[in-house]
Backbone as a printed PyTorch tensor [residue, N CA C, xyz], in Angstrom:
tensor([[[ 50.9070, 129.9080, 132.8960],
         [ 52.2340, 129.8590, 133.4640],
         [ 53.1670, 130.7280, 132.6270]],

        [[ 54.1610, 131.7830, 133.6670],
         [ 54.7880, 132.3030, 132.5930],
         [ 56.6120, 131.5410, 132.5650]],

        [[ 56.9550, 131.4740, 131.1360],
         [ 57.7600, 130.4330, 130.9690],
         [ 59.0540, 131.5390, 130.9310]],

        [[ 60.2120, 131.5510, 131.0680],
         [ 61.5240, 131.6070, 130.6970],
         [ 61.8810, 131.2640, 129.3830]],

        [[ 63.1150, 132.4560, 129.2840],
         [ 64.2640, 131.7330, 128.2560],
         [ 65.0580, 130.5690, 128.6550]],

        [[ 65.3900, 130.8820, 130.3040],
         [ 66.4920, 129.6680, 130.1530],
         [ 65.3950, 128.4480, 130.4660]],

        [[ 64.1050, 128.6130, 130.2270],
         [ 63.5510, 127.0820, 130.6150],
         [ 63.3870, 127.1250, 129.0000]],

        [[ 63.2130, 127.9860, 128.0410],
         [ 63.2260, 127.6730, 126.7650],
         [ 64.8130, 126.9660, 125.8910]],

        [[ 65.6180, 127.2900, 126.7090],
         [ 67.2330, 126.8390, 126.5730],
         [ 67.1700, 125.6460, 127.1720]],

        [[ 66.8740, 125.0260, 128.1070],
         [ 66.7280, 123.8890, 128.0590],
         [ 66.0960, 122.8600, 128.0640]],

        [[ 65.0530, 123.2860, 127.4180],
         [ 64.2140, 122.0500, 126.7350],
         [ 64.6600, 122.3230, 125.1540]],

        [[ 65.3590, 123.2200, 124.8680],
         [ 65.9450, 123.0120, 123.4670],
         [ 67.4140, 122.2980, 123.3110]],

        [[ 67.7200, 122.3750, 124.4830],
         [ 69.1530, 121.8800, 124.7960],
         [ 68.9020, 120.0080, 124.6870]],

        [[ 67.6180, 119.4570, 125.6790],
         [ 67.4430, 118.3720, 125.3740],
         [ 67.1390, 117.6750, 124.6090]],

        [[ 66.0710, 118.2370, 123.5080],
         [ 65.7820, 118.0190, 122.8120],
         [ 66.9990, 118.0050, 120.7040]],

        [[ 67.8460, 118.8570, 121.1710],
         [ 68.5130, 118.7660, 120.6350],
         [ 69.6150, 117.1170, 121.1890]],

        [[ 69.4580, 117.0090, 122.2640],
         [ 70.8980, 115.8410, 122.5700],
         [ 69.8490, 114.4310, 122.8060]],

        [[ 67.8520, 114.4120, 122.2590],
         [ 67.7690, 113.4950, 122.2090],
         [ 67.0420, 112.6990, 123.8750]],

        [[ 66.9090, 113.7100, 124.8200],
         [ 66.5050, 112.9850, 125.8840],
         [ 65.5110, 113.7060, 126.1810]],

        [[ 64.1680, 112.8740, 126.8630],
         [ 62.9590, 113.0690, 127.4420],
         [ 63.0340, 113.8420, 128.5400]],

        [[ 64.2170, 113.6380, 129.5550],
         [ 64.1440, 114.4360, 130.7320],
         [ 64.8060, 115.7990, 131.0540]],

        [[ 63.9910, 116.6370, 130.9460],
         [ 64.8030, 117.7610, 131.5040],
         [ 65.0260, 118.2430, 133.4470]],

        [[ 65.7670, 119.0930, 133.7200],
         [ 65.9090, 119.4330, 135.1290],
         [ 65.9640, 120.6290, 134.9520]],

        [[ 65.6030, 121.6560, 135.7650],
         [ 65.6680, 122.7300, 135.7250],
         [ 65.1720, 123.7440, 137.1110]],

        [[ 66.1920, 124.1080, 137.2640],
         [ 65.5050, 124.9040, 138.8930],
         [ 65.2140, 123.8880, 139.9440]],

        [[ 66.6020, 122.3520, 139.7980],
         [ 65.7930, 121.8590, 140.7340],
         [ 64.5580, 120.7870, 140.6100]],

        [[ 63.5690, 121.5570, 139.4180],
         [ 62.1800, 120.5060, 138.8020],
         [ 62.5320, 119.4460, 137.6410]],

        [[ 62.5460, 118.0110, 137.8690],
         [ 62.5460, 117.4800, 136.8790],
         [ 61.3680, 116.7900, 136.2950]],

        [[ 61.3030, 116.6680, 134.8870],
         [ 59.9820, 116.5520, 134.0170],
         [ 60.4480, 115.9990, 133.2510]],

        [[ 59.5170, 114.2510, 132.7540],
         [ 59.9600, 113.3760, 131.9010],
         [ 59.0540, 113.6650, 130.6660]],

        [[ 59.1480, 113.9320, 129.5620],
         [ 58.1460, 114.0180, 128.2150],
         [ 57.8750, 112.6670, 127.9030]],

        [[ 56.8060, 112.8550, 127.1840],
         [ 56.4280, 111.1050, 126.6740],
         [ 56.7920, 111.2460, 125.4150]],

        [[ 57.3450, 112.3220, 124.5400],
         [ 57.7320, 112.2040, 123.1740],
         [ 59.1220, 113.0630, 122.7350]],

        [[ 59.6820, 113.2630, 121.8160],
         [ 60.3040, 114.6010, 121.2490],
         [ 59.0170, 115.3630, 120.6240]],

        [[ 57.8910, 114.8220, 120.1500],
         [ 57.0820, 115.7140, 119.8430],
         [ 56.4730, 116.6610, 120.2650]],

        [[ 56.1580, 115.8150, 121.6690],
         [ 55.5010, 116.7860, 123.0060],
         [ 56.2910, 118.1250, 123.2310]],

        [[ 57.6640, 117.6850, 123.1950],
         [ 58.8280, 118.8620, 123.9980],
         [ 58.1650, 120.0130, 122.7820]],

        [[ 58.6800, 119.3850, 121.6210],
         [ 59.0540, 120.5550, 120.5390],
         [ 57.7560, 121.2990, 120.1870]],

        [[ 55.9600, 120.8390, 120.5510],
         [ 55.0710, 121.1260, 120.8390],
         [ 54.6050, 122.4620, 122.1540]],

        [[ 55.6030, 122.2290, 123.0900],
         [ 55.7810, 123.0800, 123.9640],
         [ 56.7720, 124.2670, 124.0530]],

        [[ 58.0700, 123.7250, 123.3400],
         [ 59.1280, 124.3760, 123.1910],
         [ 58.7670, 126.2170, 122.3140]],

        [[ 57.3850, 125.4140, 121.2110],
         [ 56.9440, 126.6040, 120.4110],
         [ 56.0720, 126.8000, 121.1720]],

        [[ 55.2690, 126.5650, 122.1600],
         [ 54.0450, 127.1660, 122.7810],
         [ 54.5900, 128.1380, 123.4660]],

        [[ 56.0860, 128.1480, 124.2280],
         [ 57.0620, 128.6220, 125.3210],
         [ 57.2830, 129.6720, 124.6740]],

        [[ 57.9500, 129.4600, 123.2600],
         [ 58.6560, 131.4870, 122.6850],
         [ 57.4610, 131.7050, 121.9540]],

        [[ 56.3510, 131.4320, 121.6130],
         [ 55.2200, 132.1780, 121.3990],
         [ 54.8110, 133.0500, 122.7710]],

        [[ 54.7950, 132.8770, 123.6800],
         [ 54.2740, 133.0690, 124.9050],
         [ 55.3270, 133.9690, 125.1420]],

        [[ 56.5140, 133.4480, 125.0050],
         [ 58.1690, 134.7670, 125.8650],
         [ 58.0980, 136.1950, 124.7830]],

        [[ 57.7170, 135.5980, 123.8020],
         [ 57.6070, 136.6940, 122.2750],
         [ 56.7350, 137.5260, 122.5070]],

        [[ 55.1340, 137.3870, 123.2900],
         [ 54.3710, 138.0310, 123.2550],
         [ 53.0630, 137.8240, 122.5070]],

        [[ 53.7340, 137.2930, 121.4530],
         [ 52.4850, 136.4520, 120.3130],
         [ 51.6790, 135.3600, 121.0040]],

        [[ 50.6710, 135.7940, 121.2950],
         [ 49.5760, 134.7170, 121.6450],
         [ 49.1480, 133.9240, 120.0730]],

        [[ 48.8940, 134.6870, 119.4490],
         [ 48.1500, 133.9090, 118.4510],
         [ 49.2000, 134.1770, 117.2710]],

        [[ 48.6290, 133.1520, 115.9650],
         [ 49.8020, 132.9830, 114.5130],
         [ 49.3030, 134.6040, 114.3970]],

        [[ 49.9490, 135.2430, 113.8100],
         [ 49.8590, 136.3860, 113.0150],
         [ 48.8090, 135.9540, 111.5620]],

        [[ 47.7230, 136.7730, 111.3350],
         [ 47.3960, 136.3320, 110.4130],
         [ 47.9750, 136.8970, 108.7820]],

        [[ 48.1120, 136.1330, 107.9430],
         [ 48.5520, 136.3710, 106.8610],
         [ 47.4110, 136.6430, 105.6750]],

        [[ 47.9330, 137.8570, 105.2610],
         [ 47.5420, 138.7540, 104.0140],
         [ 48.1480, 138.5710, 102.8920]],

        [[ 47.4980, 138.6500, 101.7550],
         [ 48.4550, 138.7440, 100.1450],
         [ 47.9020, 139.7310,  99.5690]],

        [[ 47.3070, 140.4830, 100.3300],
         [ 46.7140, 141.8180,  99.6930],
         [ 45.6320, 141.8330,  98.1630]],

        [[ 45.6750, 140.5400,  98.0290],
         [ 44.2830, 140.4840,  96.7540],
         [ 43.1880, 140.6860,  97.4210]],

        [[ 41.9160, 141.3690,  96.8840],
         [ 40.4790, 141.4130,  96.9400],
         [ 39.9320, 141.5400,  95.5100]],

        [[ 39.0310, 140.8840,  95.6700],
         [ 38.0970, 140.5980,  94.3640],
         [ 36.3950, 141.1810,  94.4120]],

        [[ 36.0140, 141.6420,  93.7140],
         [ 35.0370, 142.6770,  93.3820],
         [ 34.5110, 142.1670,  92.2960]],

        [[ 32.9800, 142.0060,  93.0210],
         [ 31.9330, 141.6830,  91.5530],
         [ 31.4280, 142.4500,  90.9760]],

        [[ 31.4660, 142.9740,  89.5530],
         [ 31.1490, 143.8950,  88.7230],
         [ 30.9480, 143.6690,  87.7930]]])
């Protein structure tokens, strides 16, 4: 599914004021947690961002047996 900003605006909007239900376009959707939302909320701008996956992280050490 491809998600929106303003569906990313307001499930941050609710989740900021504390309530399970959002409406949007008309569709309303009850969460069973704040965890769930904020679980999705990052699945949503990973997805609007382009980033499918974490970026992987480097510290640039390598070690060599000699």
């Amino acid at each position: 599914m491809a998600f929106t900003q303003d569906q990313i605006d307001a499930l941050t909007e609710a989740i900021a004021t504390g309530v399970l239900t959002v409406t949007h376009n008309g569709k309303t959707v009850t969460y069973a947690s704040t965890s769930a939302m904020l679980l999705l909320r990052d699945r949503m701008i990973r997805e609007v961002s382009g980033a499918t996956r974490r970026p992987r992280l480097s510290n640039g050490i390598s070690f060599r047996r000699g």
